[in-house]
N, C-alpha and C positions, 0 to 999 in steps of 0.2 A: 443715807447711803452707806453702806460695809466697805472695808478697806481692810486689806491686807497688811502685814507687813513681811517683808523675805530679805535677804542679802543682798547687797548691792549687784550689779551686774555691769560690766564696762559695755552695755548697749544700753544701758541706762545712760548714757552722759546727754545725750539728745535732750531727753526728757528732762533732765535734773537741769541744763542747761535754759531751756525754754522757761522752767519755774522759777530761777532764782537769776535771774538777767528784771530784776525788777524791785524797783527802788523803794516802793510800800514794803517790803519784804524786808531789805534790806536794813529799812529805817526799825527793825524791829530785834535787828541783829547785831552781837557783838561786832566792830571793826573789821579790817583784813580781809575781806572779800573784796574782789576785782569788782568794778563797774565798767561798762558792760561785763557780765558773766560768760563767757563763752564756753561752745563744747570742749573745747583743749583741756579751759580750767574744771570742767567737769571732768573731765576724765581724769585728769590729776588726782582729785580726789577722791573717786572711787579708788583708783590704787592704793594711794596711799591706808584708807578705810581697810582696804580687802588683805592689806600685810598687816595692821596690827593686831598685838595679842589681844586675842579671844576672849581675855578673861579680865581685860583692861577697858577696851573701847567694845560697845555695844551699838553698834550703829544697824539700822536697817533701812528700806526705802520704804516709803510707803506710797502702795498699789491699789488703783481700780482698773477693777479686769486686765490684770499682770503689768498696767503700765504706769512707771514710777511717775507719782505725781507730790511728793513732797520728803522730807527727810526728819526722820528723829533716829536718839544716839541717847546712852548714857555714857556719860566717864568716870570711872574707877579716881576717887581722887588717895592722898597717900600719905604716910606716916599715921596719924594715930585715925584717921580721919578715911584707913584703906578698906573699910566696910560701907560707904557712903556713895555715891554715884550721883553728878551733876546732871541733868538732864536739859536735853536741847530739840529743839525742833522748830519744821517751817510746812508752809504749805503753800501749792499755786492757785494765786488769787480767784479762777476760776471756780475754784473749790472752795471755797470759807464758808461758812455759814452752813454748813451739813453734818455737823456733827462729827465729820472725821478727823479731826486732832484731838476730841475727846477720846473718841474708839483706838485710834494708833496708841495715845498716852496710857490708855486700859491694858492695851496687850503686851505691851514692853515690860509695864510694868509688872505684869502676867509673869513674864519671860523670866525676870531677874528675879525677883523671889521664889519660882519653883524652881530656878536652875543654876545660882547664886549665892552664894554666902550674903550679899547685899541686903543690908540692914534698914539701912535711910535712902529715897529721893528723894532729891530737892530740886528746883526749879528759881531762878530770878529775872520775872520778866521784868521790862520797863511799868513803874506804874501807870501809865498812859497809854500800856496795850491790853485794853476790856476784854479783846476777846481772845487771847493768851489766858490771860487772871480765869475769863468764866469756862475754859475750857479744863484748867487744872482743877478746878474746884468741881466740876460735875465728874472729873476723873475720881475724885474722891479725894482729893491733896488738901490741906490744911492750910490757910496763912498763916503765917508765925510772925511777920509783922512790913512794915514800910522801912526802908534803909534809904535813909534819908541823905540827899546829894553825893548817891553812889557812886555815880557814873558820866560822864561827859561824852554825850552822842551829837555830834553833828553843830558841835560848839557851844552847845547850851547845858547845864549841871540838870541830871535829873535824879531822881528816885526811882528806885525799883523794888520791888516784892516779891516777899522770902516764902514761898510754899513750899510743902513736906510731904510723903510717904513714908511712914512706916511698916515695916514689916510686923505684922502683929508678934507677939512672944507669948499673948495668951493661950489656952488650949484651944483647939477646933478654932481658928480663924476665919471669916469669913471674908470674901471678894466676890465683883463678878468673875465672872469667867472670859476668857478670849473664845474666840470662834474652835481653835484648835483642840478645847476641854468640849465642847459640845457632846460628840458620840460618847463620851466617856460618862456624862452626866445622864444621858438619855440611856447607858445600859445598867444606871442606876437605878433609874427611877423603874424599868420593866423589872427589875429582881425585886424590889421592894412592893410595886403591885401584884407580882403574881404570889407572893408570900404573903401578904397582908389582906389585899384590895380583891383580886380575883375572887377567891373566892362567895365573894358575895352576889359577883356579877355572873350572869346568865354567858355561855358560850357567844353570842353575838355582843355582848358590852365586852367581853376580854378583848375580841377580834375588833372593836371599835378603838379601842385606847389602844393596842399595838397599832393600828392604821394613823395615829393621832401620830405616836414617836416617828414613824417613816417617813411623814408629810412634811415634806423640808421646807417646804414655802411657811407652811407653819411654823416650826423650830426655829428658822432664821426670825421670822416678827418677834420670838419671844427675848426678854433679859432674862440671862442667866446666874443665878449668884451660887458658889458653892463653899462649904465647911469642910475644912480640912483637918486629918491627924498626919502630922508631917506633910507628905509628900501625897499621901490618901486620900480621893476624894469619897467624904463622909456624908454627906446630906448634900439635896438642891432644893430648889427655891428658886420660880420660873415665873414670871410676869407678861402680861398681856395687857394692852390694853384696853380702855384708858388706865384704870390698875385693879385691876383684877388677877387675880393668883391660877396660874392655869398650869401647877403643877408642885408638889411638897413632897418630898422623899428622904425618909435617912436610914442609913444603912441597919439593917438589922440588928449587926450588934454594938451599933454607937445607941439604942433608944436607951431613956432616961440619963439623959446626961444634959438636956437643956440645949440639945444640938439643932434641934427646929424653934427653940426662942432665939440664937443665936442670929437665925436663917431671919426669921422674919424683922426683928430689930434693927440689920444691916440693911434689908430691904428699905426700911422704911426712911432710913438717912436721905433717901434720893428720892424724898418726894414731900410737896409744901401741903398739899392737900391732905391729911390724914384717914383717907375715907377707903377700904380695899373691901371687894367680894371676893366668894369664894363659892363654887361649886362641890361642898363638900362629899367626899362617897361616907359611906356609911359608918367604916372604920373609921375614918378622923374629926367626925363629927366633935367627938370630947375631946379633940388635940384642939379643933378650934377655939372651943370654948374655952380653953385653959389659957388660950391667946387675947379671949376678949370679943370674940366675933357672937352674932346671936344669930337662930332665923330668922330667915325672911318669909320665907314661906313653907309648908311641908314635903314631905321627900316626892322628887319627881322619876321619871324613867325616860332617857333619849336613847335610842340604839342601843338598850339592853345596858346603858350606864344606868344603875342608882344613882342619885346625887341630891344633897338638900343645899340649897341657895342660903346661904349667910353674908352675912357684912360688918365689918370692924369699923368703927368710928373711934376717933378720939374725945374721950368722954361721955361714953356713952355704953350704959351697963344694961342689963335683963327685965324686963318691966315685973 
């Protein structure tokens, strides 16, 4: 399930009320929240949310089909430590298990590093909340360790876990993308087919792959991961599944810079199984190879697409 996230709204207090008037929630959160939660105290804090500086508190709601169903926020923390940002979040219970505090934690984090100075997130959930810990970690967060009798919640000393974001500092970084990089990545990848890839394909295979970018029921099933020069989106790298590559593009003149090893190595962080296809066109046939992939079979033709069928396996080379 997709989720948004947007800026609070003081007709959100219903909603944020309804979510956090509940005690599994609650047992999962720092102190100082009322029980029962009521809309009052909702709306209290939207206010308060909606007057702090912009560049301090990073709060947003998080939305299915525009109606706020859980909260995450980074905080700006200070003195040597004012490049850092503590991260927090919740969800209503109705929603767990769908993926979307992974996908909110993706986009925020999205947010602060293209429009941010923010260098580090960090996150410390209770060690006793699994699905906090496996939500951060498919976000792509690091543990950095157990902080041992951190915390006293609910009268009892417990432990909690230090996980991280960094802002890469290398060149070309890679991430996924949020929902809001999407068009940008998809008018990537048409300037880089029609310079590269068109031409090889017939009038009806051009008009097939632009039909493929439009098809938004498509685009949304896909992961998006993209390479970056600053602020520049440089190369994509687009997944389908179960994992299959159903899309590799980088800018024209980032080629020869290792910007599609980049693309695919990052890819592969998010997946235990090492085994990826690929529908290669014609032109990237030796981009795959340089990856590791071999055929499967000889070059085919669907709707005026060329393409030869390959597969990367881990440990596994050319007969």
């Amino acid at each position: 399930m997709n989720c948004k996230l947007r800026p609070w709204r003081l007709s959100d207090a219903k909603n944020l009320a309804a979510a956090l008037n509940n005690e599994k929630i609650l047992n999962n959160l720092r102190d100082g929240l009322p029980f029962p939660y009521t809309e009052q105290d909702a709306a209290a804090y939207i206010s308060v949310t909606l007057s702090a500086d912009p560049n301090e508190v990073f709060a947003y709601a998080i939305t299915v089909d525009d109606r706020a169903v859980g909260s995450i926020g980074a905080f700006r923390q200070g003195n040597i430590h004012a490049q850092t940002a503590e991260l927090g979040y919740y969800l209503a219970e109705e929603y767990w298990g769908r993926g979307i505090v992974t996908d909110a934690i993706r986009q925020l984090c999205g947010i602060l590093f293209k429009n941010t100075d923010i260098l580090r997130i960090y996150a410390e959930p209770f060690a006793y909340n699994i699905g906090s810990r496996r939500a951060l970690e498919k976000a792509g967060f690091t543990r950095e360790g157990t902080m041992k009798s951190n915390a006293v919640k609910n009268g009892k000393v417990v432990d909690m876990t230090l996980y991280s974001l960094t802002r890469s500092l290398d060149p070309y970084p890679v991430r996924r993308l949020v929902p809001e990089e999407i068009p940008e990545a998809l008018d990537l990848c048409w300037r880089v087919f029609l310079a590269f890839e068109a031409p090889d394909y017939a009038p009806e295979g051009v008009a097939a792959f632009r039909a493929s970018l439009d098809d938004r029921a498509r685009t949304r099933s896909l992961i998006f991961y993209g390479a970056f020069d600053n602020e520049k989106l440089v190369g994509v790298l687009c997944m389908r599944a179960p994992q299959h590559i159903g899309g590799f593009f980088v800018d024209a003149a980032y080629h020869r810079r290792g910007i599609g090893k980049r693309l695919f190595e990052a890819m592969r962080q998010d997946y235990v199984h090492q085994t990826f296809t690929v529908n290669s066109s014609p032109y990237a046939v030796e981009v795959y190879r340089h990856l590791g992939f071999v055929s499967t079979d000889t070059e085919q033709v669907t709707d005026g697409l060329r393409y030869t069928p390959m597969v990367f396996s881990e440990g596994r080379s050319d007969p």
